[in-house]
N, C-alpha and C positions, 0 to 999 in steps of 0.2 A: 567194062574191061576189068578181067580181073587182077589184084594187087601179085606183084612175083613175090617169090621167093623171099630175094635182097629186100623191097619195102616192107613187107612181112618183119622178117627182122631187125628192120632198121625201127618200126613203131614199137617193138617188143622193147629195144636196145632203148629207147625213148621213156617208156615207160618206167623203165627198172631204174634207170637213172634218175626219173624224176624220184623215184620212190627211198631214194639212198640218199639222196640231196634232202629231203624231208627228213628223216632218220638223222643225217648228221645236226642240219639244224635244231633239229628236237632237242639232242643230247645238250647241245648248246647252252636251252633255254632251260633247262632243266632245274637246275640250284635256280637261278632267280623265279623260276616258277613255283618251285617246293616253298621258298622264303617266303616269298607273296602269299603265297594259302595258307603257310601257317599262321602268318600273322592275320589276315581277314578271318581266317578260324577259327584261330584262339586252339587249335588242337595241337595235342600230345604235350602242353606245360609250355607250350613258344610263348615268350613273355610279349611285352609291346617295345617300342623303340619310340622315344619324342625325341622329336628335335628339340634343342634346348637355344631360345634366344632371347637377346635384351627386354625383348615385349611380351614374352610368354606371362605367364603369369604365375607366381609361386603355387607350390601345392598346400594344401593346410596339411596341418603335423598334429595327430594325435597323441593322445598321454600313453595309447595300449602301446605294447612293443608286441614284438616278433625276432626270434631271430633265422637268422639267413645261414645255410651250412654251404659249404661248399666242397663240388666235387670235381676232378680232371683225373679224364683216361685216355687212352690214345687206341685205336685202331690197330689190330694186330699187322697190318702193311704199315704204320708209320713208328719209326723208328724213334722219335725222339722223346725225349726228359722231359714229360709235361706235371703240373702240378701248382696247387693252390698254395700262396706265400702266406697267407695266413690261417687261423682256426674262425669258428663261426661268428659271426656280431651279432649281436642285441641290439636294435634300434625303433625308435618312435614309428611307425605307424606314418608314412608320406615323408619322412627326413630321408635327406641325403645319406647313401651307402657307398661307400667303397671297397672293395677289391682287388686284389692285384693272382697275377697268373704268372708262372712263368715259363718256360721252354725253351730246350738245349737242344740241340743235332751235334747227339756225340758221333755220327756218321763223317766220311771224308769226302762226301759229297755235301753239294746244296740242294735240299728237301723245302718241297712247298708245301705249304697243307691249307688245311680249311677246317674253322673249328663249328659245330653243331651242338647244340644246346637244346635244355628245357628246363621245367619247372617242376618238381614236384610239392604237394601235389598237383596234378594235372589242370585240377580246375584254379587252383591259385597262379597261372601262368598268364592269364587277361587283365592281373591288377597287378605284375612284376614288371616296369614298366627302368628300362637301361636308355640312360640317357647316354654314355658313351660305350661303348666295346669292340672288340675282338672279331667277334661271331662274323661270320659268314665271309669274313673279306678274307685273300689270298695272304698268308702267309711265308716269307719267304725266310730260311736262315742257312746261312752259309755253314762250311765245315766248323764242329766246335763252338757257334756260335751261342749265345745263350742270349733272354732278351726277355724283360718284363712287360706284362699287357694287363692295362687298367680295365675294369669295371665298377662304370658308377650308374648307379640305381638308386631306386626306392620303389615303398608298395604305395600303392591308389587307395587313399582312406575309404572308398567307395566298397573295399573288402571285408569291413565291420555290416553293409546291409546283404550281405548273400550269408541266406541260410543254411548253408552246405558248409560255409568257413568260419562258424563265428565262435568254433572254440580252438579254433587254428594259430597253433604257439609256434613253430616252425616252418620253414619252407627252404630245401636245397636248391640250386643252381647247380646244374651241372654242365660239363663241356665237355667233349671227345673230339679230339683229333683224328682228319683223317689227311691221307696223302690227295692232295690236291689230283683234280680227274682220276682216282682210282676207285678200282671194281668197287671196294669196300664202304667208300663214299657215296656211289649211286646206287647200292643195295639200299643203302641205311637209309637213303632216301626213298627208292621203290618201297621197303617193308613200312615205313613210316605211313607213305601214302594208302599202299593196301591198306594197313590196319583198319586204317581211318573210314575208309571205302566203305 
């Protein structure tokens, strides 16, 4: 017997719906999927993130130094005052780094964002290893709000045996601002991923 019309379109109606339900999930999973690959890939300067606990184990501290620059930009959709509270550090080789960030919403709204980061250079981003940050979680600030955000780090003494970095005296950290769920957010993600492709 053949299908009418009405079933005709109610399979078509079926289909496209499942195909939009995929699509939105997609979008969904998108940031925590971009985050995950950067970090198992080590690509575009995505540093590492440790857990930091009472049983871990100290890192060793060498005598070479390194120092650390820092950079903050914001996303031409996001509106707010972002920037680094301090100038760059000079530090041992595996010691403990700090940082501090800060950002204002001189808007009369409340602006959420989400900050993105890397390394440069690119290949020094697998031994830049933040044990506490910022990055990737939702940012929320109310009208006028202002609000400092820590980053603590160090590099993996493991960065004196790659031959590619062993006359390497600098390395920036950077972060950009974007508006939480905007275009500008999931381009930089898209272009990120293509590159990489």
């Amino acid at each position: 017997m053949e299908p009418t019309l009405q079933q005709k379109n109610m399979k078509v109606l079926k289909i496209t719906m499942g195909v939009v339900f995929f699509m939105v999930a997609l979008s969904f999973a998108s940031v925590p999927l971009y985050e995950l690959t950067c970090k198992l890939m080590g690509w575009g300067g995505t540093t590492q993130v440790e857990e930091v606990t009472a049983a871990k184990k100290k890192h060793a501290e060498l005598a070479r130094k390194i120092t650390v620059r820092f950079h903050a930009d914001t996303s031409p959709g996001m509106p707010w005052d972002f920037q680094s509270e301090q100038g760059p550090v000079t530090l041992n080789i595996g010691a403990d780094g700090f940082a501090s960030f800060s950002a204002m919403n001189p808007t009369t709204e409340t602006v959420a964002g989400t900050a993105v980061y890397n390394v440069t250079p690119f290949r020094a981003g697998k031994f830049f290893y933040k044990t506490q940050c910022f990055c990737f979680g939702e940012q929320i600030l109310k009208p006028k709000q202002k609000v400092s955000m820590p980053v603590v780090f160090y590099i993996d003494p493991a960065i004196v045996d790659d031959p590619d970095l062993k006359d390497i005296d600098t390395i920036t950290l950077s972060y950009t601002f974007f508006r939480k769920d905007s275009t500008e957010l999931q381009k930089a993600m898209d272009d990120f991923v293509n590159d990489k492709g």
